[in-house]
N, C-alpha and C positions, 0 to 999 in steps of 0.2 A: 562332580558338578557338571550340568549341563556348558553348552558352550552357546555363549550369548550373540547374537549377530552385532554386528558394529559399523554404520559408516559415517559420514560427513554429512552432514546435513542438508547446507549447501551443493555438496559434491550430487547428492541423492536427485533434489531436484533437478538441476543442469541433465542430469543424466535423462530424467524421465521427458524432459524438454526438448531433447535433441529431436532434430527433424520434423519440431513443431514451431510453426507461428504463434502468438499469443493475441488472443482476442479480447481478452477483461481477467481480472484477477478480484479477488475478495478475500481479505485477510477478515480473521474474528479471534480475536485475543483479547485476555484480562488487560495484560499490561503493555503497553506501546512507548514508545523510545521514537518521535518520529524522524530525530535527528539520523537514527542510527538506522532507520529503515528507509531514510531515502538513500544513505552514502554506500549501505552494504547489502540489504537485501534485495533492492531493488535491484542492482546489478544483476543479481542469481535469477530472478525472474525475467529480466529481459535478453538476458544471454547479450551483455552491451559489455567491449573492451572499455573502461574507463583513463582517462587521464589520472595522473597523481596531483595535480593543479585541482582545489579542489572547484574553483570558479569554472572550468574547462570539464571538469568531471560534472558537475552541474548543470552546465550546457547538454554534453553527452548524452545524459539521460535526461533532460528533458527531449529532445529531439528526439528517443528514443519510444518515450511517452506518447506522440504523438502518434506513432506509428503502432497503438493500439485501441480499436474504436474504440469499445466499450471501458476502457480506462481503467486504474486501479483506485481501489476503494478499500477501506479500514475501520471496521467496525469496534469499537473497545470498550470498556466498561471506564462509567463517568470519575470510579476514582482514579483506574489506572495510567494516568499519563504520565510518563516518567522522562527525567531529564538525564544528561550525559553531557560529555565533553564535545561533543556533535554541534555542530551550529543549526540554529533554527532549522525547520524544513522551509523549503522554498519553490518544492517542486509541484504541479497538477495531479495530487492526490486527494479523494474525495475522502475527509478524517471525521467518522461521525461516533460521539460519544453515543452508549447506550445504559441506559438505568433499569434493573429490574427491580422491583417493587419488595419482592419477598426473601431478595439475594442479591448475588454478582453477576453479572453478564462474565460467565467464565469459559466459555468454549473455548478451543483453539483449530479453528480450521481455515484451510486456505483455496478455495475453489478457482481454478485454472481452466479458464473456456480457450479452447485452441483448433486448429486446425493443421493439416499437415502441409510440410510444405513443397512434396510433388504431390500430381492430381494420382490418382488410381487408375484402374485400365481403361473405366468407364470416362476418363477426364474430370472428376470431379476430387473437389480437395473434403476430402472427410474429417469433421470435428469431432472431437471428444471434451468432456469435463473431466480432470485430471480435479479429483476429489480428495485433500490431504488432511486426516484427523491425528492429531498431537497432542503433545504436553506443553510445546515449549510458547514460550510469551515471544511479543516481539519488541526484544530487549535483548542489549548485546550476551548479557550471561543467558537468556534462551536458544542464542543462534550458536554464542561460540565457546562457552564453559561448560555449561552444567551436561550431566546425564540425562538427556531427554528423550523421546518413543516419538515415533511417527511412522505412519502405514499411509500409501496412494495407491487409492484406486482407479484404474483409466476405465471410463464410461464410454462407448461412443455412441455418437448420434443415432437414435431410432431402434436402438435394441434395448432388449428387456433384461432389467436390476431391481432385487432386493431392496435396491437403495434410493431406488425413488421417492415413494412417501415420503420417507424421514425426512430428504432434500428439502422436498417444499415445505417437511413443518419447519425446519430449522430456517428457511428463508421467511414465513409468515410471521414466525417469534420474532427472529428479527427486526423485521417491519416493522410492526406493531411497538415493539417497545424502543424505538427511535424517534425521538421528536422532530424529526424532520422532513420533509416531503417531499425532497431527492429522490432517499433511499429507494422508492416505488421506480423511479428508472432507471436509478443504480442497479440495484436486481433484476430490473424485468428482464434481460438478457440471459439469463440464467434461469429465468423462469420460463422464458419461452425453451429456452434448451432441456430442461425437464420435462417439457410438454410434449416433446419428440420418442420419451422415452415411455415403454410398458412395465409397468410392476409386475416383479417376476410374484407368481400365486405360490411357488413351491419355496419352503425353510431349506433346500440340500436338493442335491445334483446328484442324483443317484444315494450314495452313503457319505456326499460330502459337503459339508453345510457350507451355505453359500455367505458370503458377507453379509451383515448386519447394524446398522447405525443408529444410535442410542442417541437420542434429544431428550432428556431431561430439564427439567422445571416449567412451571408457565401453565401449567395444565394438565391433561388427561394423561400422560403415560405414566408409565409404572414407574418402580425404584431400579436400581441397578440389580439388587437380588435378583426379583421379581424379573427382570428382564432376560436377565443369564439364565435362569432356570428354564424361562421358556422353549430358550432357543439353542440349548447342550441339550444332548441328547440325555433321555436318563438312563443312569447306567452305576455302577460300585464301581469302587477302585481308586474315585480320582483325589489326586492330591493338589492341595490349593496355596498360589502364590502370589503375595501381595507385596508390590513394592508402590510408595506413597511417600510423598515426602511431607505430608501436613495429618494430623488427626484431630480428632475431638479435647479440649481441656478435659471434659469428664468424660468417664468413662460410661456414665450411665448414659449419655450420649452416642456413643460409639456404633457404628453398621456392623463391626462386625460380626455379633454374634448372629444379627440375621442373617447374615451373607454366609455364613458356615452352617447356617439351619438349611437354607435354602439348596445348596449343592451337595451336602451333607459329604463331606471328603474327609479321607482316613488320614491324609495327613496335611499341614497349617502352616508355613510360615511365614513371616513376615517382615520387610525389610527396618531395620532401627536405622534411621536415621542420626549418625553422630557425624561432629565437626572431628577436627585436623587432631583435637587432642585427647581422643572420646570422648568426650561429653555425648550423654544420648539427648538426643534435641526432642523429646515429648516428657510429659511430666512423667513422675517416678509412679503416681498413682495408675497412669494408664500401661504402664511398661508390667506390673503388676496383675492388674486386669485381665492383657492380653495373654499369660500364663493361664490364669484361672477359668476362660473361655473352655477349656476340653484339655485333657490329657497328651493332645495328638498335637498343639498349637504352640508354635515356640517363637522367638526371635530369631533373624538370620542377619547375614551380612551381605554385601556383594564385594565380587572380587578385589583386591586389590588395584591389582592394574589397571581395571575398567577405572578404579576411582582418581589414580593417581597424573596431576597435569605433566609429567615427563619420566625421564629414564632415572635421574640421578636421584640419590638415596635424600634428597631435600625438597624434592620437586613437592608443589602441593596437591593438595584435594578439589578432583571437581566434586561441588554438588550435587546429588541428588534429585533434580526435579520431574524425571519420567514418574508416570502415574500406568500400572501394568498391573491386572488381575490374570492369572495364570493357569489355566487347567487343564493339569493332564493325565494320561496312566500310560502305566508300563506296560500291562499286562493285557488286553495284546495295547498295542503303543499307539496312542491318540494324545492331538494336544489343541487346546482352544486358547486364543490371545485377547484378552478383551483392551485397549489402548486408546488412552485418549483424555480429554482434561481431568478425569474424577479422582479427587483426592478420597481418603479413608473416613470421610467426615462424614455427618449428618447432613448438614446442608449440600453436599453433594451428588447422598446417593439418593436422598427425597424425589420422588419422582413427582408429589403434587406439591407446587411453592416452591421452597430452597434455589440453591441456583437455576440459572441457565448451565447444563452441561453435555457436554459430545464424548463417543468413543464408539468405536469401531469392535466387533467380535468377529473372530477369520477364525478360521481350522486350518493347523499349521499340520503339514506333511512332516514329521521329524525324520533325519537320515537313521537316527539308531533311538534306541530307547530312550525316551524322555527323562532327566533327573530334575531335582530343586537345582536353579540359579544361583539361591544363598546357600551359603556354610550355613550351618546351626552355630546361633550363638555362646562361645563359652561361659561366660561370667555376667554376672550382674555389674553395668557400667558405676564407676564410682563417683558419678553426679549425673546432674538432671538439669537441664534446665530445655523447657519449654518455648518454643517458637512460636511464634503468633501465628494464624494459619490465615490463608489467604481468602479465605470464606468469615474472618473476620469483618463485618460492615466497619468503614473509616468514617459514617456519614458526619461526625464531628469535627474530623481534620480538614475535610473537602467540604468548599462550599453548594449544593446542590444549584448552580448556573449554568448555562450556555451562554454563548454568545455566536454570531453569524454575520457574514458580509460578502455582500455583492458586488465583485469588480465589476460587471453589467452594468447594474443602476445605481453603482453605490449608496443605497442602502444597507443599514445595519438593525439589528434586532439584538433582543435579547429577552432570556429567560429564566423566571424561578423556578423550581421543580420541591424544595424542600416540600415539610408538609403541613404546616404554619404557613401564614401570608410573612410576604418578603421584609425582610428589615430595611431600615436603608443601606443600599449597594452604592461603591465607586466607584468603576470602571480606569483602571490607571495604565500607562505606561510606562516606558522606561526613565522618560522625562517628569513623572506624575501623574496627577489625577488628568483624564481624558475632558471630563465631562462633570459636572456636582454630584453630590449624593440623588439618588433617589429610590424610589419605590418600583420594582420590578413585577411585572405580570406573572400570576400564579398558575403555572404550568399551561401556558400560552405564550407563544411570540408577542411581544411589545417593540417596534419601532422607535429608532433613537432619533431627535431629531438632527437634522440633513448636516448642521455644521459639528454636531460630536461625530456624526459618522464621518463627515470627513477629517477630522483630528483620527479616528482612527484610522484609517486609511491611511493617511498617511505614518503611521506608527507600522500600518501592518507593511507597509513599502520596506521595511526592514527585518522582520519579523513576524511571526504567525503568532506566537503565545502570548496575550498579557495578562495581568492583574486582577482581580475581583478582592475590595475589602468591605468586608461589614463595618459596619457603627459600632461592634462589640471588639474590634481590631484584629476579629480572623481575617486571614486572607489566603487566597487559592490561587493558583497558575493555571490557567482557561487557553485550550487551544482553540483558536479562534476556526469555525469551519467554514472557511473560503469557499465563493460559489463562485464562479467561472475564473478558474485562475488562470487561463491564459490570455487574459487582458491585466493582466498584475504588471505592475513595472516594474524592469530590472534596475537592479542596483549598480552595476559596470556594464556599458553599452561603449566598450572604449577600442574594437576593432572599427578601423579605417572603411569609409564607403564602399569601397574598391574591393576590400577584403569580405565586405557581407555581401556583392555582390558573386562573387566569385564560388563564395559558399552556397549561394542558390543555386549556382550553374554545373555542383557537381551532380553525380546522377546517382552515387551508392551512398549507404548508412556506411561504410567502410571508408571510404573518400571522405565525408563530414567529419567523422570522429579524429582523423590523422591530419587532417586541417587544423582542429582547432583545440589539438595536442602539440602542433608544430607552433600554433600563437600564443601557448599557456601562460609567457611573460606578459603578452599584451592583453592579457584578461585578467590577471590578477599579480601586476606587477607590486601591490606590495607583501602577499603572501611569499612569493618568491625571491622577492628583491632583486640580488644580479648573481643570484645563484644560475639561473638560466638566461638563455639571450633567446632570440627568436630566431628560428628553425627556418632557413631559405628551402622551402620545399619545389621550388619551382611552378607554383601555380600561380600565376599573377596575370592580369588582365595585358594584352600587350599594350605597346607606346604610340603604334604610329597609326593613325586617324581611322583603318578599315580595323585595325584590331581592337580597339578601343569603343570604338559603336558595336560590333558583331558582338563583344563580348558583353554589353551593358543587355543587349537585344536577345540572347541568349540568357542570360542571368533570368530577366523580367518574363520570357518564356517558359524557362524550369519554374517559375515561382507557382505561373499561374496553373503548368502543370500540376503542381503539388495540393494548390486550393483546391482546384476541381479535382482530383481524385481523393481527398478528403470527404470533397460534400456529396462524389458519388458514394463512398464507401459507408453514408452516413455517419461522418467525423465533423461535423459543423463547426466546433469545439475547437479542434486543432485548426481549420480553414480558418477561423476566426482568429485564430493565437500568431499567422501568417501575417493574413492582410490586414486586422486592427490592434493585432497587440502592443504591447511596447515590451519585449523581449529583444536579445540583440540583434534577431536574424529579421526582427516582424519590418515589415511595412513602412510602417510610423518612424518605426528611430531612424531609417534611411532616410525617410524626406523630414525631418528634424536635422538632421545632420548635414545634409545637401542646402538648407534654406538658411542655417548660420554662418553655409561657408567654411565649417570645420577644416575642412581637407588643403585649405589652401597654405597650412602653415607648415604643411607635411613634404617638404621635397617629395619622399620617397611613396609618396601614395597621391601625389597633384591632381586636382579636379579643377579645369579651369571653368568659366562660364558655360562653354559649349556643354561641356561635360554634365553638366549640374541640368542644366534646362533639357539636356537629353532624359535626365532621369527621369525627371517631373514629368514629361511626358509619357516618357512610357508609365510610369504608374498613374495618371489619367486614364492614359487606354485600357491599362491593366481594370480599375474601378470601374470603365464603359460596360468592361466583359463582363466582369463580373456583375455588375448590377443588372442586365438586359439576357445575361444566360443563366442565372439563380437571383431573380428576384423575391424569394423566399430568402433566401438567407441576406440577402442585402439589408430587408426588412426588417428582421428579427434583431440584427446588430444596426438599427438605421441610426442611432443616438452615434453612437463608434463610426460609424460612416459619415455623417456630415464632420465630423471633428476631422478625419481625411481630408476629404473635399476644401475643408475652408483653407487646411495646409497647402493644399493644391493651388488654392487661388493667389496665394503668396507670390506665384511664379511670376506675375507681371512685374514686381521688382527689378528680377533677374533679366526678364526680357526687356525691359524701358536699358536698362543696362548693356545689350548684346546690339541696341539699336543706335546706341548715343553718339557714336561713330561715323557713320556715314547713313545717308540721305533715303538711298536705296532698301536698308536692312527691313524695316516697317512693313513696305508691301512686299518683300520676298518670307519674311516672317509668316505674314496671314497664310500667305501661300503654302508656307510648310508644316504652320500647326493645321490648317484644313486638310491635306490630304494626309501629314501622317495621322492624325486621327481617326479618317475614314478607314472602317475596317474592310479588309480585302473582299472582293468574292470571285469565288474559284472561275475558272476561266470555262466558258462550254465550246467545245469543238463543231464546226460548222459540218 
């Protein structure tokens, strides 16, 4: 047997990431897990050390998040949301279901816009789209059990690929079959970046065929046969290998006699899929069948070791989930890899209708003569029992809804998609029904009115996913798709003024993450309890009155640095998640927490009045800058901006307070808020 390449999946990516920055990410999977893909994958994409505090880890990578414009986004098919031991997601990821009409939204690709992170000789940082087509879901048995395929491709900026078109049909299918009106600048980033790029005219580079990317369903291209045949060269000899983990119930359903008409290869096997105890997991009628396809077609297995999750003679079986068409010859020695979501089914090798599907075909250099992967199978397995295959429509289990919410203008929406007008819907949460029964708009957004939406809203302050039940008592788990979620408020905003001050005033992603690892008790003291204490790391604003303004003045300085190189870097988003969100680090929860006085019950963190009316002003002056040096973006968030401002005027409390004292304070006060509010201008030399 041939020897099969093997790595880490995770490990794989990290690897292709080194020495890049990240620009935007685009996941496209059947099935999502979003618990599981903000705690674990996201990590691998952002190349971010996390805490084991998961509230702290949370932080990590949201801060992490910010510091990529064009954002990460999740594309998935409307049945497959799937849940885990993972707690809600809570992080700024854009999660938009997708429905195709004739099938599943079943691709699995993950498009990576990046940059490097020294410039080249010329001084410029050169981007590439790191292009990854796969089997696996993003689901913890995709990332960390099963046997899965994945090939990346690095594109860069302005040179000519094979793999252009296909890019933008798979982004245009996309588009189009999402109900939402995001996704056009969710993608446009990536559409301007394939805009840079020339379609290469020539199939191979001399005598070696160059990548090629297979979009099936939705439209005008072929089937999978029909594809491969195009683009192998024609030639005798080749022997053909299919490993799949899902097939047709019947066999008069089945590709693959096409797929072996079409390549016409002298020898056939094919991967049987059995659990732990053999049982073969397709019916016995198709296991039958695929005998009877040609004299040259058999069953195979794959290795052992590859299957088995440890060393000890108990350990179990990983599954099966890579999807790998195989073609190659000995004689002289060529081998083609076709990889990527298509299982052995009808609806997936359908090139017009059936799924949405991806896969990648490369010509693989082999070191020595090409063999089969699988053993030939010995025996006829002694049961059968058949798997439902994932190209199965659930559309009776899952209710065909959406639902939508704007931390912006909170507003909410919502949508029928079935293909009947809507029964009655009722929107519930954890606590119950949000809202009454009612009648839901037919494959259109419907606006909820203003006080359900704020019951959900306040629902989603805890969670992203609720409820949808019919009047017939189905009901479905709806991830709710968040529009601007860094005006979302957090749930623990329980670091001290002093300490979120200090965290602005560091200067590295390295510095933040070992901060607010070192306060992982005081973010999530009851996950932890007193299993940890808090970490004296030596950063603390000083005591005595120059060190105590320099440091607050220094804080409010890095902050606004942070804003403005956002809104230059066109990150409005994150600028916005800074100065109006309510996150622990934003804006708002500091002067909420300054205006109740929090801090004064804290010996070890003490703000007295000076302290407190210091702040308030500087984040005044902060709001001046910012509203008179981007007045576009002041604009845009003006609703979130007066709700600042009114917090701001709160301050004359504090001041009638700082005056009560003595006779003088009043007029040296005017004095002091007048000129420190006047902003500086530079000095000119006579």
């Amino acid at each position: 047997m041939g020897d099969i390449p093997r790595e880490v999946l995770s490990d794989h990516f990290q690897e292709r990431l080194a020495g890049k920055r990240l620009l935007g990410a685009v996941f496209l999977a059947f099935e999502f897990d979003p618990g599981f893909f903000e705690q674990e994958i996201l990590p691998v994409i952002l190349d971010t050390p996390v805490s084991h505090a998961q509230v702290a880890r949370l932080l990590q990578l949201e801060g992490a998040l910010r510091d990529v414009p064009h954002g990460v986004a999740v594309f998935y098919d409307w049945t497959g949301l799937r849940s885990s031991d993972y707690n809600a997601p809570r992080l700024d990821v854009q999660r938009l279901p997708v429905r195709v009409s004739t099938g599943i939204f079943h691709p699995k690709n993950v498009l990576l816009l990046t940059e490097n992170v020294e410039p080249d000789e010329n001084g410029v940082f050169l981007k590439q789209l790191l292009s990854a087509t796969l089997s696996a879901n993003l689901t913890r048995s995709g990332w960390w059990e099963n046997v899965e395929a994945c090939h990346i491709e690095e594109i860069e900026e302005g040179t000519s690929t094979r793999l252009k078109d296909s890019l933008v049909t798979l982004l245009q299918r996309v588009e189009r079959l999402t109900a939402n009106s995001v996704t056009s600048e969710v993608l446009k980033p990536y559409r301007r970046f394939l805009g840079t790029l020339v379609q290469g005219g020539f199939k191979s580079r001399g005598r070696w065929l160059l990548p090629h990317l297979y979009v099936g369903g939705g439209g005008e291209s072929d089937d999978v046969a029909t594809f491969l045949r195009a683009h192998i060269p024609h030639e005798s000899g080749y022997c053909l290998e299919v490993i799949s983990p899902f097939f047709d119930r019947h066999p008069a359903s089945s590709p693959l006699r096409g797929l072996v008409k079409a390549l016409d290869p002298e020898e056939v096997r094919v991967s049987l899929p059995q659990d732990a105890s053999g049982v073969a997991q397709c019916s016995e009628e198709l296991f039958d069948y695929v005998r009877q396809v040609g004299e040259h077609v058999e069953w195979g297995c794959l290795p052992d070791d590859l299957l088995s999750l440890g060393r000890s003679a108990d350990a179990g079986r990983r599954a099966v989930h890579a999807k790998v068409y195989r073609i190659f010859k000995r004689f002289p020695k060529a081998e083609f890899v076709f990889v990527g979501s298509v299982n052995l089914t009808a609806p997936g090798h359908s090139g017009r209708g059936g799924n949405l599907e991806t896969g990648i075909l490369l010509e693989i250099d082999p070191p020595t003569r090409p063999e089969f992967w699988l053993r030939p199978l010995k025996r006829k397995p002694p049961e059968f029992h058949a798997l439902p295959s994932e190209d199965e429509l659930k559309e009776d289990a899952v209710l065909p809804v959406q639902v939508r919410f704007s931390w912006k203008t909170r507003e909410a929406s919502t949508r029928w998609d079935g293909v009947a007008a809507s029964p009655q819907l009722t929107l519930c949460g954890t606590g119950g029904p949000i809202g009454p029964p009612s009648l839901w708009r037919h494959r259109e957004w419907g606006a909820l009115p203003a006080e359900i939406a704020e019951r959900l809203a306040n629902e989603l302050a805890s969670t992203s996913i609720v409820t949808v039940r019919a009047e017939d008592g189905r009901e479905s788990k709806v991830l709710v798709q968040e529009e601007d979620m860094p005006l979302k408020p957090e749930l623990l905003r329980t670091l001290p003024v002093r300490d979120i001050l200090q965290y602005w005033s560091l200067l590295k992603p390295e510095q933040r993450q070992a901060f607010l690892d070192a306060r992982a008790q005081l973010l999530s003291p009851g996950e932890l309890g007193g299993l940890m204490v808090v970490i004296d790391d030596g950063t603390k604003l000083g005591n005595d009155i120059f060190e105590r303004c320099a440091g607050v003045f220094h804080a409010f300085a890095q902050l606004a640095a942070r804003i403005f190189e956002a809104l230059n870097e066109e990150r409005p988003r994150q600028a916005a998640a800074l100065m109006f969100g309510e996150r622990f680090d934003s804006l708002g929860t500091v002067l909420e927490r300054v205006l109740k006085g929090e801090e004064a019950a804290t010996a070890a963190h003490d703000m007295n009045e000076v302290d407190r009316y210091l702040v308030l002003l500087c984040a005044l002056q902060l709001c001046d800058k910012v509203r008179q040096d981007a007045p576009d973006f002041w604009n845009e968030y003006r609703t979130q901006a007066e709700v600042v401002l009114k917090r701001l005027q709160e301050r004359t409390s504090l001041r009638t307070t700082l005056c009560a004292n003595d006779p003088e304070m009043p007029a040296f006060m005017d004095w002091f808020d007048r000129w420190f509010l006047k902003r500086a201008e530079p000095a000119v030399l006579a």
